[in-house]
C-alpha positions in Angstrom: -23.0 -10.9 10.7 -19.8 -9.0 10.5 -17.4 -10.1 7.5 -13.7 -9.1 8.0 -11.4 -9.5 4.6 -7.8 -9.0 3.9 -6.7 -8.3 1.1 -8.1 -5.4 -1.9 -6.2 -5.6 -4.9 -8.5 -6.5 -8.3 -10.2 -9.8 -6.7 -10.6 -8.3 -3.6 -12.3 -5.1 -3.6 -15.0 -6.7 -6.3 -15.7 -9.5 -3.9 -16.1 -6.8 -0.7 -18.4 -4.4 -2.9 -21.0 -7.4 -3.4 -20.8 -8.2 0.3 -21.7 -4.8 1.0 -24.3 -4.7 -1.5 -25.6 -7.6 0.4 -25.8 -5.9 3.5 -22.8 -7.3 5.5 -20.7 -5.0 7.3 -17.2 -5.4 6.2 -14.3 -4.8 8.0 -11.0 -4.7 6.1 -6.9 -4.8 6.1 -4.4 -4.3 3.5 -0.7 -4.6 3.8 -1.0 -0.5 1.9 -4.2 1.1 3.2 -4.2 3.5 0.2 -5.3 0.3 -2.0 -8.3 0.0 0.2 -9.7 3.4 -0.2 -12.3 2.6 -2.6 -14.2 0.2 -0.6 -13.9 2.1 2.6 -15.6 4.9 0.3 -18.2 2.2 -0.1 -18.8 1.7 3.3 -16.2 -1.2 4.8 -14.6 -0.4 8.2 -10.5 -0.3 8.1 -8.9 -2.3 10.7 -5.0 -1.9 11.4 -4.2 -5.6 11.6 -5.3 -9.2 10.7 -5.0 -10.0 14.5 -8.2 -7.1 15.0 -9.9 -8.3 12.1 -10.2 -11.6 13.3 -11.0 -10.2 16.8 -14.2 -7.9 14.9 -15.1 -10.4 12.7 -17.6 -13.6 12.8 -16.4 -14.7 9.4 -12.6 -13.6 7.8 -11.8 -13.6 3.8 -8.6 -13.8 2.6 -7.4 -13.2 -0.8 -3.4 -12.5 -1.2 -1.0 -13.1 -3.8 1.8 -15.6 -2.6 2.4 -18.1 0.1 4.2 -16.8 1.8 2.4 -14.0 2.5 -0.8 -16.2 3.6 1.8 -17.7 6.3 2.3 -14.2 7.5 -1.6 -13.1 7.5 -2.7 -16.3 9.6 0.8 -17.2 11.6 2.1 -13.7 12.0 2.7 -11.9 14.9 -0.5 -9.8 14.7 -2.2 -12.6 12.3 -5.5 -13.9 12.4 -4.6 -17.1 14.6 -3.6 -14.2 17.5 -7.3 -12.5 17.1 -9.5 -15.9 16.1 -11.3 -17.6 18.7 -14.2 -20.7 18.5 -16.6 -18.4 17.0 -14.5 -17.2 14.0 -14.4 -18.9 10.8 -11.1 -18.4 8.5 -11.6 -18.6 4.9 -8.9 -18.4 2.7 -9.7 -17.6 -1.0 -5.8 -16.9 -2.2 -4.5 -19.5 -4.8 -1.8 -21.5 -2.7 -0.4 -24.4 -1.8 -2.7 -27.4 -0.8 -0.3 -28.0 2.1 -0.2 -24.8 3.5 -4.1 -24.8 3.6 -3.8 -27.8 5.4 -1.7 -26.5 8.1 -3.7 -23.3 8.2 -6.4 -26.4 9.1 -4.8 -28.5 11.9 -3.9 -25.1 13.2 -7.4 -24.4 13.2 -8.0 -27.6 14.6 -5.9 -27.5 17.8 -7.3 -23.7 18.3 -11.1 -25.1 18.3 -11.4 -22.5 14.5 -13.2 -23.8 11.9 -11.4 -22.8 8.1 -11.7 -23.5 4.8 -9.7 -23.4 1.9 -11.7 -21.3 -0.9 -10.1 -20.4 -4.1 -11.9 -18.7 -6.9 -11.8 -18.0 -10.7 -13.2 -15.4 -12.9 -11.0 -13.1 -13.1 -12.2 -9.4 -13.0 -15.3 -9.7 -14.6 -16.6 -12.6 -12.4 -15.2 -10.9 -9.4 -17.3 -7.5 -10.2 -20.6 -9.6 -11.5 -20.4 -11.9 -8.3 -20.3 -14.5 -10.8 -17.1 -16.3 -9.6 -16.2 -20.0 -9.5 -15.5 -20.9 -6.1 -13.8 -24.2 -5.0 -14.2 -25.3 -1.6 -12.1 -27.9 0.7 -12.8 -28.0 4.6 -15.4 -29.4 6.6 -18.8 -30.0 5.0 -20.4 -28.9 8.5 -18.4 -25.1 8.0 -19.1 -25.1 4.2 -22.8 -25.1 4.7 -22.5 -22.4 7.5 -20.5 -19.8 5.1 -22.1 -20.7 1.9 -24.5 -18.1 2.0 -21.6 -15.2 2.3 -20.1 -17.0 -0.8 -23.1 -17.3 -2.7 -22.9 -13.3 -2.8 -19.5 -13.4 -4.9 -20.1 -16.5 -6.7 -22.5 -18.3 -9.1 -20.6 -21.9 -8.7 -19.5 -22.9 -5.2 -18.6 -26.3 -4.3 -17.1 -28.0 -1.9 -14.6 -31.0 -3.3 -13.4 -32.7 -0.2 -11.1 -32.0 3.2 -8.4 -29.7 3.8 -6.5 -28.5 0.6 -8.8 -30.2 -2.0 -10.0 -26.7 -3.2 -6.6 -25.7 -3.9 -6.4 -28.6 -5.9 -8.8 -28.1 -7.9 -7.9 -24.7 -8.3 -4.8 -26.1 -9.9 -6.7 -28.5 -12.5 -8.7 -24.7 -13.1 -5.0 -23.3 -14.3 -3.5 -26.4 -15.6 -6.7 -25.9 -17.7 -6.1 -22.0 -18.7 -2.3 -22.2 -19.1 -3.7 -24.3 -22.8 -6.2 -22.1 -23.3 -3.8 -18.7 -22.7 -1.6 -19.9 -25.0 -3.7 -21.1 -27.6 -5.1 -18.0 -27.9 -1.9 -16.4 -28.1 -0.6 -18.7 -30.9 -3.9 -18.2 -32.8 -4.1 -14.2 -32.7 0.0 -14.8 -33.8 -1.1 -16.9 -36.6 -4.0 -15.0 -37.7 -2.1 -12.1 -37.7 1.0 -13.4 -39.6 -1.8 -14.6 -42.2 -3.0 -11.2 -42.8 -6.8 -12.1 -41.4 -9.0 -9.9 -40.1 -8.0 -10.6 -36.9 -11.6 -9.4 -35.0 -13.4 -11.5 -37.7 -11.3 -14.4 -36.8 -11.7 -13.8 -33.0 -15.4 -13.7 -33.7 -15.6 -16.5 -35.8 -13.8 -19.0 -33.7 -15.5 -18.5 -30.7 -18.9 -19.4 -32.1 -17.1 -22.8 -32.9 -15.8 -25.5 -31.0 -12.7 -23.9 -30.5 -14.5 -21.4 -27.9 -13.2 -20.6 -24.7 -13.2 -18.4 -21.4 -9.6 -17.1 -22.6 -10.9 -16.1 -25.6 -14.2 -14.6 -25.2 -12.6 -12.5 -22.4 -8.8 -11.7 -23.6 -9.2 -11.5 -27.1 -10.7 -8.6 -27.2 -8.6 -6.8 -24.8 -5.2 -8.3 -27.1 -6.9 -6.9 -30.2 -7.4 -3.0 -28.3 -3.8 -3.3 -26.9 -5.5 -3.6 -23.4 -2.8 -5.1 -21.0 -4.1 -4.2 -17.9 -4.4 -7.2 -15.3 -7.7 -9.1 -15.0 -5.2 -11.6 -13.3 -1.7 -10.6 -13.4 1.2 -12.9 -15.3 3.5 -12.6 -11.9 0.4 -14.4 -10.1 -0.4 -16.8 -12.6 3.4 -18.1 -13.2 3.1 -18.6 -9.5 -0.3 -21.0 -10.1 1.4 -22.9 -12.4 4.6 -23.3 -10.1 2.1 -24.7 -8.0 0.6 -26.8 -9.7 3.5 -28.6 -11.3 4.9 -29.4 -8.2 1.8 -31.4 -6.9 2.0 -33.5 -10.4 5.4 -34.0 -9.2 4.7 -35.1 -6.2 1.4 -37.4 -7.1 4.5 -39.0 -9.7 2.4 -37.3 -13.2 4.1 -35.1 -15.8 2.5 -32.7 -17.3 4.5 -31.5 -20.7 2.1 -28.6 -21.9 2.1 -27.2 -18.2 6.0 -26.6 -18.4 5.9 -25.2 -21.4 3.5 -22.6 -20.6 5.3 -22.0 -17.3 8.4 -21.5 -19.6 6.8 -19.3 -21.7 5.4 -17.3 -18.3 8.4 -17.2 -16.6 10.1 -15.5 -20.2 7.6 -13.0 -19.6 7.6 -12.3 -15.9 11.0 -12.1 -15.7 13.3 -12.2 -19.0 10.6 -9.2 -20.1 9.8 -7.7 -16.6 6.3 -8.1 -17.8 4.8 -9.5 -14.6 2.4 -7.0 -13.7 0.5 -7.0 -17.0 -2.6 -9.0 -17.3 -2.3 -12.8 -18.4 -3.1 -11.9 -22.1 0.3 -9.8 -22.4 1.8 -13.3 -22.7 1.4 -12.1 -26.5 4.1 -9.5 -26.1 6.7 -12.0 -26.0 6.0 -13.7 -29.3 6.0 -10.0 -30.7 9.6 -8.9 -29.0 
């Protein structure tokens, strides 16, 4: 089976390096080739479009950054909807919007093209162990044909319902980290205005009830000045965008969730910080 994926930023080229590793051919686009490099060094094939991909492909991945340019990679021109026929199954793994993955669906639908909407979280770690958390909405009957290929870049992968309900619970995911981000934050502020030891403190709290994901994985990299993106603050303002705009349209407020997605949006774009990873959030209480 040949696996065709689009997209090889941080996510992305972890998630084709396992495929390869478990024997799939690979064939691969990027909107710059030059960010593809390393995993055509590891073997994946470089197509020039989505529109071949899907064309070379049994089964496409797709892992982007915005909306908008998931629209373009399946609607496009030379998308995957120009390339896909019956026998092609569209996955899309970026974080987006419930609706779009919806139409990307009854698109689907009319074409006779099976897809599914297949977010993950992990960040960079989970994407390198294969040890992601993948959240699935679709079509049981196509969930249990891919779910092999996703068992090679994830430990938990579920399907929660039709069209869009991965993306939704993708959402609860962040809604989720946007408290634990900034609680970590506020505590490493705290303990550090308090004069702690502040690797002692990290250590100590996550053997308590206060553990978390955020904190076993970004505290260390705030206490060595490490900035660099696991998953980027520009990306995850955009989650949280997201999300509060399906609690406003299901008629729910969500208080904590704006305030983290004020405190985001200060960083992304008062501070120009948006391409540091999610734990530079700190640098703001600092400035």
């Amino acid at each position: 089976m040949t696996i065709g994926f689009i997209g090889t930023g941080v996510m992305g080229s972890s998630m084709i390096n396992n495929l390869l590793k478990a024997g799939y051919e690979v064939n691969v686009f990027n909107r710059t080739k030059a960010h593809a490099q390393s995993v055509i060094d590891n073997g994946a094939k470089w197509l020039d479009t989505p529109e071949q991909i899907a064309q070379s492909s049994d089964v496409v991945i797709t892992i982007a950054g915005f909306p908008d340019d998931v629209k373009e990679i399946y609607f496009g021109d030379n998308g995957l909807f120009k390339g896909a026929d019956s026998d092609t199954i569209l996955i899309d793994s970026t974080t987006s919007t419930p609706k779009l993955d919806e139409e990307i669906f009854a698109e689907g639908q009319k074409k006779g093209i099976e897809t599914l909407d297949a977010p993950v979280s992990g960040g960079d770690v989970g994407a390198k162990k294969g040890t992601l958390t993948i959240m699935v909405g679709g079509n049981q009957a196509t969930f249990h044909k891919v779910k092999p290929i996703l068992d090679t870049m994830g430990s938990q992968v579920k399907l929660f319902g039709g069209a869009g309900k991965g993306q939704h619970t993708k959402m609860a995911n962040q809604i989720m980290i946007a408290g634990t981000m900034t609680g970590m934050v506020e505590m490493y502020e705290y303990g550090k205005a308090a004069g702690l030891d502040l690797a002692s403190m990290m250590d100590t709290v996550s053997s308590g009830s206060a553990d978390n994901w955020s904190l076993d994985n970004y505290g260390p990299r705030v206490l060595k000045g490490d900035f660099k993106p696991g998953f980027s603050a520009k990306h995850f303002l955009k989650d949280l965008r997201i999300a509060l705009q399906g609690a406003e349209e299901m008629h729910i407020d969500l208080p904590a969730t704006k305030l983290a997605k004020q405190l985001y949006d200060k960083m992304v774009n008062d501070y120009q910080l948006g391409n540091d990873g999610t734990q530079g959030l700190v640098k703001i209480y600092e400035k």
